[in-house]
N, C-alpha and C positions, 0 to 999 in steps of 0.2 A: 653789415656783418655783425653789429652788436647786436639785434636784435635776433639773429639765428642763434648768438652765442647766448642770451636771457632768454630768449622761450625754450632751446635745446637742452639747457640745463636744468630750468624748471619741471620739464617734463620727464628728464631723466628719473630728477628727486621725487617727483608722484608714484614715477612707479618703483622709485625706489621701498618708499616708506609703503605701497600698498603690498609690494613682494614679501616683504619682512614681516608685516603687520598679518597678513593671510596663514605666516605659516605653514605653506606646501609644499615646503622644499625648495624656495629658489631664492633662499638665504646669500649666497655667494653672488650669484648672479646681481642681487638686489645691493649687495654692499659695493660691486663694481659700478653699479650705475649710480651710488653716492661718489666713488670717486671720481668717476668721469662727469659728475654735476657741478663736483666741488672745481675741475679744474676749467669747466665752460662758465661756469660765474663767477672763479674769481678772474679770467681773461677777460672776460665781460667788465667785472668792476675794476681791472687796471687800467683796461681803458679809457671808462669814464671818470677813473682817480675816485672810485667807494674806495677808502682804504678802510673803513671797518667792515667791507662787506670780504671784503680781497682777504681781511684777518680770519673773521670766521670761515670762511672757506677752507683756509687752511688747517683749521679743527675738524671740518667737515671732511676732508680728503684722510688727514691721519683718521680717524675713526672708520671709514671707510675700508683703508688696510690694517686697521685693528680687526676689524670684522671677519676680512676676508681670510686672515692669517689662523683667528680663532675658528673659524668655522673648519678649516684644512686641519686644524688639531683636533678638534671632535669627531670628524669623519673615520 
């Protein structure tokens, strides 16, 4: 189970940062698969007790609904 929950998030965050980084509109989309990365890695590292990886995550997730909240505002 941890290793679905560390590759599943990993791969979430690649195409996270490749949506956002492309620029063709699938901003929202891209910031939801940073929060759902943030919340597959940090279940991943409470698991195995990363508590600095479980902290950043949790920057990772609010940034994620920072994103998605700004991009509903500019729309």
């Amino acid at each position: 189970m941890n290793k679905l929950l560390e590759w599943t998030g990993v791969s979430t965050a690649i195409l996270y940062s490749l949506f956002v980084s492309f620029n063709i509109g699938l901003e929202f989309f891209g910031f939801s698969l940073l929060f759902i990365s943030a919340i597959l890695i940090g279940l991943w590292s409470y698991n195995l007790n990363h508590k600095g990886i479980l902290f950043l995550q949790l920057f990772y997730g609010i940034a994620g609904i920072i994103g998605m909240i700004r991009w509903f505002g500019s729309s």
